[in-house]
C-alpha positions in Angstrom: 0.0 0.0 0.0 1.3 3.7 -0.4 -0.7 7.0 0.0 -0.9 9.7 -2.9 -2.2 13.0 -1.9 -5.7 13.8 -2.5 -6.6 16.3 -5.2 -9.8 18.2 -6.4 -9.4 15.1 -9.2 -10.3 12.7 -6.7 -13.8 14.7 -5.4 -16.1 12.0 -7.1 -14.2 9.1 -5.5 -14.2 10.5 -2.5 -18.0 11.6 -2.1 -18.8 8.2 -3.0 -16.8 6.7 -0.2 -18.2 9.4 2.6 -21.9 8.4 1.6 -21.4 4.9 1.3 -23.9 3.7 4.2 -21.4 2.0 6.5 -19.2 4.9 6.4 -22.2 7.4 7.1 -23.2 5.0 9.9 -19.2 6.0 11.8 -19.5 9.5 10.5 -20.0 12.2 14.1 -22.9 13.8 12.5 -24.7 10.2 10.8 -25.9 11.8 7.8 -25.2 12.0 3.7 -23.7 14.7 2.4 -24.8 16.7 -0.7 -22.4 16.5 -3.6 -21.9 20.5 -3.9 -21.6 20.5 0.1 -19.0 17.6 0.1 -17.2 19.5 -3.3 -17.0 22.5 -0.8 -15.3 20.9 2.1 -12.7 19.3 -0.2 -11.9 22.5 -1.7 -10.9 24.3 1.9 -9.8 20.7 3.1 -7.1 20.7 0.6 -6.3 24.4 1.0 -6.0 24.2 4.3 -2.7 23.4 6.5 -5.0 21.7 9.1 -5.6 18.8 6.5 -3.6 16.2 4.8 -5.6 14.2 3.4 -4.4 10.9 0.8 -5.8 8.3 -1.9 -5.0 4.7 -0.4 -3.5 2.6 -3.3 -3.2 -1.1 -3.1 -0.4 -3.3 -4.4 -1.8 -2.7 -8.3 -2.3 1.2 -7.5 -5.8 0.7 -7.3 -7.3 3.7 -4.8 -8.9 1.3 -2.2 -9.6 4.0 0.2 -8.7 7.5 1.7 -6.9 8.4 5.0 -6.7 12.0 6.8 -4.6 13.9 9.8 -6.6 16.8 11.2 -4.9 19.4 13.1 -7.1 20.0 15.7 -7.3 22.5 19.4 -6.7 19.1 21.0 -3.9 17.8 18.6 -3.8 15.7 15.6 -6.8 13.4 14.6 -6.5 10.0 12.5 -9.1 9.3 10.4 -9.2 6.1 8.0 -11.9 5.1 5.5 -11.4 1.6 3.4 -13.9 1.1 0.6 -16.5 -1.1 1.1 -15.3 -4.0 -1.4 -12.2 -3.7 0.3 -13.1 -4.0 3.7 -12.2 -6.7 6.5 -8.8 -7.8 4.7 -6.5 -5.9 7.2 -6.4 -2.5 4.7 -7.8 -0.5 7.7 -5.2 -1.9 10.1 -2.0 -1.4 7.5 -3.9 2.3 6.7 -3.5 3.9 10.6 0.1 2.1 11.0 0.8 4.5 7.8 -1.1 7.6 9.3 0.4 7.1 12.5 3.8 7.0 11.1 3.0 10.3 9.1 1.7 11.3 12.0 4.7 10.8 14.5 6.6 12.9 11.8 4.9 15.8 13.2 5.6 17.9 16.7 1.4 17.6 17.5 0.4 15.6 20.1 -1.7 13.6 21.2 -2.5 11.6 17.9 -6.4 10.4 18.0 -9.0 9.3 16.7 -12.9 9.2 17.8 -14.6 6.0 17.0 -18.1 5.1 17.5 -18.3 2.5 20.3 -20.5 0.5 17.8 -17.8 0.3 15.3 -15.8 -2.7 16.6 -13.9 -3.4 13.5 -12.4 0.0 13.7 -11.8 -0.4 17.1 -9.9 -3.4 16.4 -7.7 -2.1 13.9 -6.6 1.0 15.6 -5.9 -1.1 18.7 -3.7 -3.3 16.1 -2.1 -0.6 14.8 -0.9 0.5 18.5 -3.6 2.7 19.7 -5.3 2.1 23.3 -8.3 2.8 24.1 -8.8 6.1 26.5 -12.5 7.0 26.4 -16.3 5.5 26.4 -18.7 7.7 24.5 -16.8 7.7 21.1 -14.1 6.3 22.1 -10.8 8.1 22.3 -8.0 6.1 21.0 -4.6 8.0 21.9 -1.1 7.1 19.8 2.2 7.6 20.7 
């Protein structure tokens, strides 16, 4: 797997993944996005220093997914989505060990991310990747 930065190229791809329903089910605010709405956010996302956001490739350079560090009050965020036909192979896992690693490049700390507690699988992989689990609610996984 390798990570390419996202571009304005890459909108289409991306709204798809944010709506896909499993993804929408994880998402803090549980809702679909509008295509202009989502076309918005990407443009300041990707002009903003506060996102870096990349296309996941897999081994044939096939984008199987998308994975962004927020700078945030509190520190840096992790935030991984893997395409649904991709899912439940051990991308998600081998996707935060790479954001984590990006992430340990920079001076922020802590490194997070907020999972729903419902979303076990994502639990499991950040704990895989060496996150532990610091919070109920969403939970609160902390990195290095």
């Amino acid at each position: 797997m390798r990570l390419r930065p996202a571009t304005m190229e890459d909108a289409a791809l991306l709204f798809d993944w944010r709506n896909d329903p499993a993804a929408v089910a994880n998402t803090r605010a549980q809702r679909p996005v509008r295509q202009g709405e989502h076309r918005k956010w990407l443009q300041r996302a990707l002009a903003s220093p506060a996102y870096q956001i990349w296309i996941v490739l897999d081994e044939q350079q096939q984008p199987i997914g998308v994975g962004r560090l927020t700078r945030t009050a509190d520190g840096l965020e992790v935030s991984p989505v893997i395409a649904a036909p991709f899912r439940h192979q051990g991308y998600g896992t081998a996707l935060i060990r790479l954001l984590r690693q990006r992430a340990l490049r920079q001076p922020i700390r802590p490194i997070t991310a907020l999972i729903r507690t419902a979303n076990q699988p994502s639990i499991r992989a950040f704990w895989a990747a060496g996150f532990q689990i610091h919070a109920p609610a969403f939970v609160v996984m902390y990195g290095d």
